[in-house]
TORPATOR-715245 format. One line per field, with one value per atom (N, C-alpha, C, CB): chain; residue in three letters; x, y, z; atom name; residue number from 1. Coordinates in steps of 0.2 Angstrom, whole numbers. Glycine has a CB too. Example, Ala and Ser with C-alpha at 12.3 -4.5 7.8 and 13.67 -1.06 7.14 Angstrom:
! TORPATOR-715245
cadena	c(A A A A A A A A) $
residuo	c(ALA ALA ALA ALA SER SER SER SER) $
px	c(66 62 66 57 64 68 64 70) $
py	c(-28 -22 -16 -22 -11 -5 0 -3) $
pz	c(39 39 39 45 35 36 39 29) $
atomo	c(N CA C CB N CA C CB) $
num	c(1 1 1 1 2 2 2 2) $
This chain:
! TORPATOR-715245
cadena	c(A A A A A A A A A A A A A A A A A A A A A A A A A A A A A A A A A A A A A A A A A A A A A A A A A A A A A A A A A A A A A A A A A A A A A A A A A A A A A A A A A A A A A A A A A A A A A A A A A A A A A A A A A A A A A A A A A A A A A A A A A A A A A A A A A A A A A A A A A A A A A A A A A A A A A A A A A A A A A A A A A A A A A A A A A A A A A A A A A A A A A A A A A A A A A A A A A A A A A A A A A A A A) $
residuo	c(UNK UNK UNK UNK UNK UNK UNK UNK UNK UNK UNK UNK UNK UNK UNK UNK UNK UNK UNK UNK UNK UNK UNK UNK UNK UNK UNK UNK UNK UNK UNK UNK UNK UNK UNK UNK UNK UNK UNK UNK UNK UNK UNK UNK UNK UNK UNK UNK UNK UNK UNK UNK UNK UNK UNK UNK UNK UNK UNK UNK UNK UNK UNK UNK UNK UNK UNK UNK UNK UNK UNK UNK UNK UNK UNK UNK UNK UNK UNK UNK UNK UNK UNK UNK UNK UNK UNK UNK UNK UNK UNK UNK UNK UNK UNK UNK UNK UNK UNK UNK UNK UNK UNK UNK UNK UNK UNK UNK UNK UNK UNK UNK UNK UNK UNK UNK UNK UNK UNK UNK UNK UNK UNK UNK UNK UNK UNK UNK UNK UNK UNK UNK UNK UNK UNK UNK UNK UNK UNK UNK UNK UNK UNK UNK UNK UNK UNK UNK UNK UNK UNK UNK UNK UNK UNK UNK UNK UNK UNK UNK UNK UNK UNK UNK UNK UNK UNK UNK UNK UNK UNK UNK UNK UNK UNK UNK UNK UNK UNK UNK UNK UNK UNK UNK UNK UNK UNK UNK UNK UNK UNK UNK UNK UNK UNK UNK UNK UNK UNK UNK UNK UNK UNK UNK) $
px	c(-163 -168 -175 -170 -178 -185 -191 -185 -194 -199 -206 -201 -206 -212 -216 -211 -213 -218 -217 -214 -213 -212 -218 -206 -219 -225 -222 -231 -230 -229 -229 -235 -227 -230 -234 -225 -235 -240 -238 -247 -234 -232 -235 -222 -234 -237 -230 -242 -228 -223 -224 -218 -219 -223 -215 -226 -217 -214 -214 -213 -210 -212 -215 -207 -222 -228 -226 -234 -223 -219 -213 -215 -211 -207 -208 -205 -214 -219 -222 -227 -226 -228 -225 -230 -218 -213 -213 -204 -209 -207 -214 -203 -219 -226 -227 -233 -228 -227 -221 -227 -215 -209 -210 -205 -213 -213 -218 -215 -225 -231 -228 -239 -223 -220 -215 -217 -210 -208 -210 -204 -217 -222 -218 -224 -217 -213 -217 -205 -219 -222 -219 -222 -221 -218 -213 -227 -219 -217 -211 -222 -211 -204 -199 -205 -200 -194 -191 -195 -196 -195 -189 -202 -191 -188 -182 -192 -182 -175 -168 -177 -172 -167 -167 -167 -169 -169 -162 -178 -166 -159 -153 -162 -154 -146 -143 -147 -145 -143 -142 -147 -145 -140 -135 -144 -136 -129 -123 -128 -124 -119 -116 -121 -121 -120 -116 -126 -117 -112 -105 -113 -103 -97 -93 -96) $
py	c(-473 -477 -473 -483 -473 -471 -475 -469 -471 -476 -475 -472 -468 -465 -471 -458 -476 -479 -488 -479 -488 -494 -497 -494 -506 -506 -506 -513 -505 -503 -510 -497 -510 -516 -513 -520 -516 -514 -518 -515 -515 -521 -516 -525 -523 -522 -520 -530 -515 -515 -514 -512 -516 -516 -511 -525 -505 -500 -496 -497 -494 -489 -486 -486 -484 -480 -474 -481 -473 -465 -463 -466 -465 -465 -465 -467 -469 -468 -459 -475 -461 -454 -446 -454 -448 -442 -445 -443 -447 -446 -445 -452 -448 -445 -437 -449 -433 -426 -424 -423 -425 -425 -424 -430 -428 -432 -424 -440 -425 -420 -412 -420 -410 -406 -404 -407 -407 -407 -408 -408 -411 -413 -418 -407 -422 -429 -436 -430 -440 -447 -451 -451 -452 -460 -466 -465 -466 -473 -473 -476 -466 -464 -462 -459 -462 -462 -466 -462 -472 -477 -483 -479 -481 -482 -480 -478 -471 -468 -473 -464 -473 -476 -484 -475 -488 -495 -494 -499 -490 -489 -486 -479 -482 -479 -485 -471 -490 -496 -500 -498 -501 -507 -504 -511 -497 -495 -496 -487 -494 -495 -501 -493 -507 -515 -515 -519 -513 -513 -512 -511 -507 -506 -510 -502) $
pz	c(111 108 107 113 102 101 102 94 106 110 105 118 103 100 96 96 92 86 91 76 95 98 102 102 101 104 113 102 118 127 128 133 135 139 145 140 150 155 160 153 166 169 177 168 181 188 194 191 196 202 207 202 214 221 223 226 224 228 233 226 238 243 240 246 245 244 244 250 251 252 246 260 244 238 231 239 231 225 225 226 231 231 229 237 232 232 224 237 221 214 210 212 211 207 209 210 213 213 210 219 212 209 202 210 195 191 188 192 193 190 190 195 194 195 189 201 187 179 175 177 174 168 164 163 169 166 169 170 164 164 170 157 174 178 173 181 169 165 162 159 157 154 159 148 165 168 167 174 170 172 165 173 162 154 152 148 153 156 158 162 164 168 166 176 162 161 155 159 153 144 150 136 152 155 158 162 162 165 161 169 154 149 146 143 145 140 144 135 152 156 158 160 156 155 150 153 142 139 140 135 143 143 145 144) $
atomo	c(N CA C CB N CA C CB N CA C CB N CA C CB N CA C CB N CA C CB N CA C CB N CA C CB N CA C CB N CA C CB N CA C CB N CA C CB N CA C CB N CA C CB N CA C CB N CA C CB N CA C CB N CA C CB N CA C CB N CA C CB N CA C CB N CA C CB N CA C CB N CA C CB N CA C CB N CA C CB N CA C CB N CA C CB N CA C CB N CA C CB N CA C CB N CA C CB N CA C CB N CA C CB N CA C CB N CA C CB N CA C CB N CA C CB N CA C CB N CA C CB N CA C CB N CA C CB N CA C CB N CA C CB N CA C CB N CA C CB N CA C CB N CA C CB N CA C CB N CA C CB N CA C CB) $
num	c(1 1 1 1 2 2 2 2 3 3 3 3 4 4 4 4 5 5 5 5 6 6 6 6 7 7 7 7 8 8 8 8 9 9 9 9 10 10 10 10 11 11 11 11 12 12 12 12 13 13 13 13 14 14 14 14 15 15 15 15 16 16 16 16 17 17 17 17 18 18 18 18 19 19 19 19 20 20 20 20 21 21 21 21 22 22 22 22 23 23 23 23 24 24 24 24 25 25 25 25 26 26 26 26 27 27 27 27 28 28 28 28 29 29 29 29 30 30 30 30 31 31 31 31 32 32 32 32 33 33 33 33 34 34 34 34 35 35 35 35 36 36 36 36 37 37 37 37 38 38 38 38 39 39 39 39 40 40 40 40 41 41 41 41 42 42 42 42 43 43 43 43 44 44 44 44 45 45 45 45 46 46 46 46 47 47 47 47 48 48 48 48 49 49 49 49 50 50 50 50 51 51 51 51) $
C-alpha cells in the first residue's frame, strides 16, 4: 500500500510506558517513524487476514 498521497488520521493510544519508551529509542535508533511502524504492522495483519 502507498501511503505517501493518502489522507492521515490522528488517533490517541494507551500503551505500556516502558515499552513505548523502548520502541521510541528503538524507532530514533533506525530512523524510523513510530506511526509508520505502526501502519507497517496494521497492513501486515490484514493481508494475513486475507488469506
Amino acid at each position: 500500500m502507498n501511503v505517501i498521497n493518502m489522507p492521515s488520521k490522528n488517533v490517541t493510544l494507551s500503551v505500556d510506558e516502558d515499552l513505548y519508551e523502548k520502541y521510541k529509542k528503538f524507532c530514533k535508533k533506525k530512523g524510523w517513524l513510530i506511526s509508520r511502524q505502526f501502519e507497517i504492522m496494521m497492513e501486515e495483519q490484514l493481508k494475513e487476514e486475507k488469506k
